[in-house]
N, C-alpha and C positions, 0 to 999 in steps of 0.2 A: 556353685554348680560343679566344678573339680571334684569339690570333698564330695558329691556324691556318683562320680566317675571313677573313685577308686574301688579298686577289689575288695579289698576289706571292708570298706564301708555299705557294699552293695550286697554283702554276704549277711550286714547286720539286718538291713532292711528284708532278704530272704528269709532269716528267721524269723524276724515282725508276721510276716504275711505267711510262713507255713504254720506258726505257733499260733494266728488269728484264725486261722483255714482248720483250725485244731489236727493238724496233722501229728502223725503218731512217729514222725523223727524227731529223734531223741539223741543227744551227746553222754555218754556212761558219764555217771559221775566220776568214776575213777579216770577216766582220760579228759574231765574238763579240769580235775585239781592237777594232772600232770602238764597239759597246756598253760594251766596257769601259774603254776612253778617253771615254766620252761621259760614265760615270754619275761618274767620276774629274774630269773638268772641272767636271760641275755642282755632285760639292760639294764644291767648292775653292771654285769662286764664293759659293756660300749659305758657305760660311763665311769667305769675306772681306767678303760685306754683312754678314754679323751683327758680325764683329768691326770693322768699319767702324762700325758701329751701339752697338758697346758700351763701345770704344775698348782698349786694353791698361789690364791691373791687373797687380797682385802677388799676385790671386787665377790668372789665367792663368797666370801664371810658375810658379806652383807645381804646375799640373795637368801643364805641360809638361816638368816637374823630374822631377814622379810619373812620367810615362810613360818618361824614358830612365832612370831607374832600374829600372823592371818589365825595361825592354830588354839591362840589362844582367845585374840578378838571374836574370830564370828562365831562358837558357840556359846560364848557369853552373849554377845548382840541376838544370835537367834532366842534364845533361852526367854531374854527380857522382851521380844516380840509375841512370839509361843506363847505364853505366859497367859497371856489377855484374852486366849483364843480356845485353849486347851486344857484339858489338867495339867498338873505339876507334872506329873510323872511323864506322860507322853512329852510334854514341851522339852524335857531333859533326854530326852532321847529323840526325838527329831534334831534337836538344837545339834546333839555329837554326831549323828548320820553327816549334817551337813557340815559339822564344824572339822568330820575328819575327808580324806580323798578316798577318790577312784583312782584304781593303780590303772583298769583298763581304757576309762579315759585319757589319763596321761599319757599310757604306753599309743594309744591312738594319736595323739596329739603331736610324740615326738616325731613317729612316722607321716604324720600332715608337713611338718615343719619340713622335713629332711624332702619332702618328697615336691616343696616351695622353691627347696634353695635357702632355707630359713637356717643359721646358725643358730645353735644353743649350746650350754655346756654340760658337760657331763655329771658334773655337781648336782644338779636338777634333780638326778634319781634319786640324793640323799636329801634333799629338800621333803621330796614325797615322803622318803621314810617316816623324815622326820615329824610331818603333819600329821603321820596317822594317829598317833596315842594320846596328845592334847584331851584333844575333846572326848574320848573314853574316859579320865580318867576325872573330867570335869561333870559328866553325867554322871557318876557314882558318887562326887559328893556331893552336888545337887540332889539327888536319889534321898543321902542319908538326912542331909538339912529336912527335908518333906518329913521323913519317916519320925526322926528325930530332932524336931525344931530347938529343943533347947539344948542339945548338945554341940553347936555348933560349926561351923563349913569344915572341921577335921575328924567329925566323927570318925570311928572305925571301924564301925560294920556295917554289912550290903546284908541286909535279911539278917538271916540267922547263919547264914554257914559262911559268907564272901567275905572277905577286909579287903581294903583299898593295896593294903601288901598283894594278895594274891593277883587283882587285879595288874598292879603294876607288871608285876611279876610275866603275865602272861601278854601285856600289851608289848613289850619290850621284845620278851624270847620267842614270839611268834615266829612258828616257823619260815613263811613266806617273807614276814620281814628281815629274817637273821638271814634268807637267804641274799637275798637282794642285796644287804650291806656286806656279807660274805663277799659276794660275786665281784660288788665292787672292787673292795680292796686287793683279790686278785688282779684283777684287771688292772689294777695300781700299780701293784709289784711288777707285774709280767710286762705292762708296756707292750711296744710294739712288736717285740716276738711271739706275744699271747694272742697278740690280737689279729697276727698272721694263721697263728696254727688254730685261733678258734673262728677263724670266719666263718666256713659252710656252718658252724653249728647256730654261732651267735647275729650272721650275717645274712648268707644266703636261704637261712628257713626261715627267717623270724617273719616273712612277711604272710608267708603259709600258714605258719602257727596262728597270727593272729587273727589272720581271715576267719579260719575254722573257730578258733575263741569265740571271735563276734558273730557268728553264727550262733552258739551255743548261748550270747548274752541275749541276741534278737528273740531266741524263741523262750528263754525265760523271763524277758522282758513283755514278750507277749502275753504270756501265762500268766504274768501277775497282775495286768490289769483290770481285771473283775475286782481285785481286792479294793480296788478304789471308786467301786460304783457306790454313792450313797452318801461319799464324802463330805465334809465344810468343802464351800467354795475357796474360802478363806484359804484352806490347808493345801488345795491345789495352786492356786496363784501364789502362793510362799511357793512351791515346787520347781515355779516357773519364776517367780521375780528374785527368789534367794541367792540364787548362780548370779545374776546380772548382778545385783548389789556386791556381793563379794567379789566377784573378777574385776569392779568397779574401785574398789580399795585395793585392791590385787595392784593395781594399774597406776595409783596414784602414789605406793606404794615404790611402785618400779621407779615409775618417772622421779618422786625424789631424792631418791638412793640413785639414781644415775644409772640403772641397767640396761644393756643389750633389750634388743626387740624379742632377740630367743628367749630370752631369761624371763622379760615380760609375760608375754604369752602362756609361757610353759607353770607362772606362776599365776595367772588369771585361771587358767585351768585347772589347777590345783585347788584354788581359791573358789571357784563355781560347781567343784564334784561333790559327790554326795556315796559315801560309802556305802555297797550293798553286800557285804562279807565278811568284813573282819567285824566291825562295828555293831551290827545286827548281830553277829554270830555271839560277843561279849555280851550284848545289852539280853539278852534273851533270858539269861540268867541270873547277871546283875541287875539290871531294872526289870523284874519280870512283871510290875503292877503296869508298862507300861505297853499297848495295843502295839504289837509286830505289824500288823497289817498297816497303819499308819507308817512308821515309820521305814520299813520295807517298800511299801506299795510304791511312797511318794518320791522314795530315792531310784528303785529299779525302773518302775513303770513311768516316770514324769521326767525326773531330770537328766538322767542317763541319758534316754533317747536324743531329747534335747540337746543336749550337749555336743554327743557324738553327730548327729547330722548338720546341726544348726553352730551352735555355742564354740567349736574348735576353732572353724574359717573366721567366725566372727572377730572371737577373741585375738590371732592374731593379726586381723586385718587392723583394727585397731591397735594394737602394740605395735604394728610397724607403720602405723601413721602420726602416731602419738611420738615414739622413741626412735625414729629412724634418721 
């Protein structure tokens, strides 16, 4: 009940219900990728003052182990699920939707935790980084094995114009991501004189910023819900039961690698998101035999919401019951 007493969260639920009301407020495209490069800078920075502040372990190493391993188990696990249920091609692109994150679930998530009392570490933001590319780059070679079964899981090419080079290429140097690890390592160097002289920027707006963001997710979140009228039942309860199973290994995960309850959580949640941008935005042209509206719908429209009202408090009430 908190999580849905805070501002940002009550701005997401505003968007649901003016983008349902089909109201004609609208966030420019141009000011929701600058919001979303903003809330992306600032916690790359707070998380290279923290890890500035905390310095590297062999406890970070292990968190960041944990996370490309989730990245590379559950879109192989969704794949072999999918599979039974869908085409090949759709099941390889749901499978990477969910096998990569949500940067604005996390970024939600770290402000649920901060706003708990909940520690975490600033490492956390490169964990996300690091989730993102995985499972893209495991849907383009599942893509080529369908196109080209006897060429086998290295083929190298996506259609006729992609290779798995270009691919990589773009998964990596993405801008949003370079920013993010950019910011960090600022934040690394500068320590705590950086993190004096950027607070109003990275501190005292980011929780404006994000308000207004989840406004802008609520009423896209809204808008894409038609796309899922007509659906497998099947393909919706995957929407809803995929987060709980992953943030479930997420968890057991933490607990035997011996992690903090922050570190838990923040990687159940990693673990349960479902990209709706960077992922969708690659697969649209690398898998293009496979239905956007599928694997768009069921990540924007189903587990997002999910997540962000339900799935956040959840998860960490659980990490801090389990690892506390």
């Amino acid at each position: 009940m908190h999580n849905l007493l805070d501002p940002a969260i009550l701005f997401f639920i505003f968007g649901v219900l003016a983008g349902a009301a089909k109201s004609n407020l609208e966030i420019p495209p141009a000011i929701s990728r600058f919001l979303s490069l903003y809330l992306l800078m600032a916690l790359g920075l707070k998380g290279g003052f923290a890890l500035s502040h905390s310095g590297l372990s062999s406890q970070i190493g292990l968190s960041l182990g944990a996370a490309v391993l989730l990245a590379v188990t559950v879109p192989l696990a969704g794949y072999a699920v999918l599979r039974n249920w869908v085409e090949g091609f759709d099941a390889a692109a749901i499978a990477a939707t969910y096998g990569s994150v949500s940067a604005v679930t996390f970024l939600t998530a770290t402000q649920y935790l901060e706003y708990q009392g909940i520690a975490y570490g600033g490492h956390m933001a490169a964990a996300m980084a690091l989730m993102e590319s995985p499972a893209i780059v495991m849907a383009v070679v599942l893509a080529n094995r369908l196109r080209t079964p006897s060429a086998g899981p290295m083929a190298q090419t996506v259609g006729s114009h992609t290779s798995i080079g270009k691919i990589l290429h773009e998964s990596f140097t993405d801008g949003a991501q370079l920013l993010l690890l950019g910011a960090m390592a600022i934040g690394l160097i500068t320590g705590e004189s950086g993190k004096t002289a950027m607070q109003p920027f990275s501190g005292d707006l980011f929780k404006g910023m994000l308000s207004f963001f989840l406004l802008d997710m609520g009423l896209m979140a809204a808008r894409n819900l038609p796309q899922l009228k007509g659906k497998s039942v099947v393909l919706l309860a995957y929407a809803v039961l995929a987060p709980v199973v992953h943030a479930s290994l997420a968890l057991s995960l933490a607990w035997a690698l011996g992690l903090a309850a922050g570190e838990a959580a923040l990687l159940m949640v990693l673990a349960a998101s479902a990209s709706y941008i960077a992922v969708p935005a690659v697969l649209r042209y690398a898998v293009p035999e496979a239905n956007p509206s599928l694997y768009f719908g069921l990540s924007l429209g189903v587990t997002f919401p999910l997540n962000i009202l339900l799935g956040i408090p959840v998860y960490a009430a659980v990490a801090q019951r389990c690892l506390s």
